[in-house]
N, C-alpha and C positions, 0 to 999 in steps of 0.2 A: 383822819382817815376818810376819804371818799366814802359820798352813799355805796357808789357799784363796788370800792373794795370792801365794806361793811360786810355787804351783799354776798362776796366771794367767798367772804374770811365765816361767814356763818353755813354755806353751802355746803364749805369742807366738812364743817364742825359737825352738822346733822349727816353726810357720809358716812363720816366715820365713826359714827355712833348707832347708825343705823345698820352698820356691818353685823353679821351674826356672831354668837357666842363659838360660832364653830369655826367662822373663817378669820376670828382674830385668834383663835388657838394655833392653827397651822402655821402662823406665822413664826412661829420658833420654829420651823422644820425647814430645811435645806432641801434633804431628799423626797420629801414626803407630801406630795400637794395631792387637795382633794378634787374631783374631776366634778362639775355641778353642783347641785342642792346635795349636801350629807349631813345625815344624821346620826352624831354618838353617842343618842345615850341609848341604853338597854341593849345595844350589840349582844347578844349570845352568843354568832354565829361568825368566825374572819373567815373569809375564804382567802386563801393566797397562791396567786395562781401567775402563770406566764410561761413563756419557751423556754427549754433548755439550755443551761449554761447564762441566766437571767441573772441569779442570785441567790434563787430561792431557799435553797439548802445553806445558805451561808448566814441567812433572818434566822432559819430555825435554828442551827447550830447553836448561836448566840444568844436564842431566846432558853434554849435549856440549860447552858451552861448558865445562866443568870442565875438559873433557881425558880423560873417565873410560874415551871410545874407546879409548885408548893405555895403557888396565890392565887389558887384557883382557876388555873388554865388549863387546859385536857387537850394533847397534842395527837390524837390517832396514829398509831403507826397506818402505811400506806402498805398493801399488799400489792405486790405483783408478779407476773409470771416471766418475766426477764429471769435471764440466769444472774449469779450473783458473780460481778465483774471484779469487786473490790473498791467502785467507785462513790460508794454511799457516802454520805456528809453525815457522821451524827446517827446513824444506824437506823435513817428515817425508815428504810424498807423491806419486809416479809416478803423474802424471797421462795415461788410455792410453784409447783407445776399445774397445767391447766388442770390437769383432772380435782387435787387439793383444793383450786380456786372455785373451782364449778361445786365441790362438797361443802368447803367454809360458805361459799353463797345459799345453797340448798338450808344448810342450817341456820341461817339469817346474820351468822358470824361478820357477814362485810356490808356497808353501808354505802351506798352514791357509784354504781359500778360504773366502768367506762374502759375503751379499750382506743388502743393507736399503732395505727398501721406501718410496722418499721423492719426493718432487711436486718436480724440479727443473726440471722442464720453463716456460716463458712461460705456456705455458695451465695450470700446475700440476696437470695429471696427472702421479698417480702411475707409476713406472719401477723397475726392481730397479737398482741400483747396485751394484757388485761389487768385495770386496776382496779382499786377500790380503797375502804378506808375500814382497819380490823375496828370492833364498836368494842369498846375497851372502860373503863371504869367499872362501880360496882353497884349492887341496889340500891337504891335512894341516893346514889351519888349524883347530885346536881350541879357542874361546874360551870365557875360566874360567866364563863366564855371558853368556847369548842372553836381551836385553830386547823384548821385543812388546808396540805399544801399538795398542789395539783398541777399536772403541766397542761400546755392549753389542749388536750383530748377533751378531760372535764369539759370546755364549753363546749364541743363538737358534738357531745352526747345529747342534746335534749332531753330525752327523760329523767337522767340523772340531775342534769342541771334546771331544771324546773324544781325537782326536790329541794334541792339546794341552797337553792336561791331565795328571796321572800322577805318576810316579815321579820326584825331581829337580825337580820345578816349584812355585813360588810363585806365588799369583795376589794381585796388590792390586788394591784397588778405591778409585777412585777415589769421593770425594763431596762432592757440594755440593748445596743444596735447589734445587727448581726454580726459584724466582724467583731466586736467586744466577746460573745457568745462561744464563736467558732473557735477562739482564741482558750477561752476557761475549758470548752470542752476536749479539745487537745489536752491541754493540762493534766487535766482529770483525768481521761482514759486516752493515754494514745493510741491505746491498740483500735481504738473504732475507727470502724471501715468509713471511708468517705461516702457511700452511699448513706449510710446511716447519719451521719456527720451534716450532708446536707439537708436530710430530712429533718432533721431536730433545730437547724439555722435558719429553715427558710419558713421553720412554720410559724404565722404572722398570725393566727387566728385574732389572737388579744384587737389586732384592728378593730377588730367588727365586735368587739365586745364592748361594757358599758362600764368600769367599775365605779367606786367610788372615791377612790385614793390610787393614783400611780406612784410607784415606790420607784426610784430610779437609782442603781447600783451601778453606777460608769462613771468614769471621769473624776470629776470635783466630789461627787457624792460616794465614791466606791468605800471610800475611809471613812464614811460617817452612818452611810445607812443604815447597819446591822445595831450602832447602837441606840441612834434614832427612833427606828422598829420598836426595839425592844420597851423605849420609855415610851411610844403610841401605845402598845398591846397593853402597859400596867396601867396606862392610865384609861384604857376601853375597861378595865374593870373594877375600877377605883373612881377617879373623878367624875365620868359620865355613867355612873350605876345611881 
């Protein structure tokens, strides 16, 4: 072997040795790539967040049917003031009227509020809709990791999402292109109005947002991510604890 192949064949070698403990982990994931510098160990906090009709309810579904409640993971139900369509995944959402919502807040009942501006109305005027996350477990229950799943209003809010965000926390982001979207939310609910429809398709906020893992539920990955997800999440509270 040549000096300069020597040379090449040991350049590789220190590459890919100098690669991080976290970016040759990912490398078993298809759906699941990390965005930057990430960090897994001591996660407390996933945030999982993205547009409508993304996936997102399709990760949790999967992640409870697992069992993965009963290894120390604490799913919050999501409180909001939408009427109850029949369209929930998994029974993620507490369906409450505003006045309910403004009283469970007043008592400290909901955690990270945040609201988005959507036509649910018959005459499709637009209405703020308001969520949150009911604060759920019990004294001295400390679980190994707290999963939050949120559409993109959550980052629209600043105050909320300064809370949120931080020391200990992970954010994925869910993704699928708009016409993938437009397509699942049909599905789901036909009866929503195309006003509504396009609001929930075209909200792109996740752009301008930063996470640390994009989770991609389309195409090649549609069949794989939910169980992919699911072995990331035990292993944020298993291997990197």
């Amino acid at each position: 072997m040549s000096e300069k192949s020597s040379q090449l064949a040991w350049t590789e070698y220190q590459t890919d040795h100098i690669r991080s403990e976290t970016e040759r982990y990912f490398d078993r994931y298809w759906s699941i790539q990390p965005v930057g510098e990430v960090d897994l160990h001591s996660v407390k906090r996933l945030i999982v967040i993205g547009g409508s009709g993304g996936g997102k309810s399709t990760l949790i579904s999967r992640l409870k049917g697992s069992g993965i409640e009963t290894s120390g993971v604490f799913i919050p139900q999501r409180v909001v003031t939408s009427p109850d369509r029949g369209d929930d995944v998994g029974g993620e959402n507490v369906h409450v009227s505003d006045d309910e919502f403004a009283r469970l807040q007043e008592y400290g009942s909901i955690e990270f509020p945040w609201s988005k501006q959507l036509p649910l109305e018959t005459n499709g005027a637009i209405k703020p809709v308001r969520y949150g996350f009911m604060r759920g477990g019990w004294d001295g229950y400390v679980p190994a990791l707290t999963l939050y799943a949120a559409n993109n209003g959550l980052y629209a809010n600043p105050d909320s999402w300064r809370q949120i965000e931080g020391a200990n926390t992970l954010i994925a982001c869910v993704t699928a292109p708009q016409e993938v979207r437009a397509v699942r939310l049909y599905e789901r609910l036909p009866t929503m109005g195309p006003a509504e429809a396009r609001i929930r398709t075209t909200d792109n906020l996740q752009l301008g947002m930063k996470p640390h893992v994009n989770v991609s539920t389309y195409g090649l990955h549609q069949g794989i991510a939910a169980a992919e997800f699911a072995e990331f999440v035990t292993d944020l509270t298993t291997a990197f604890q």
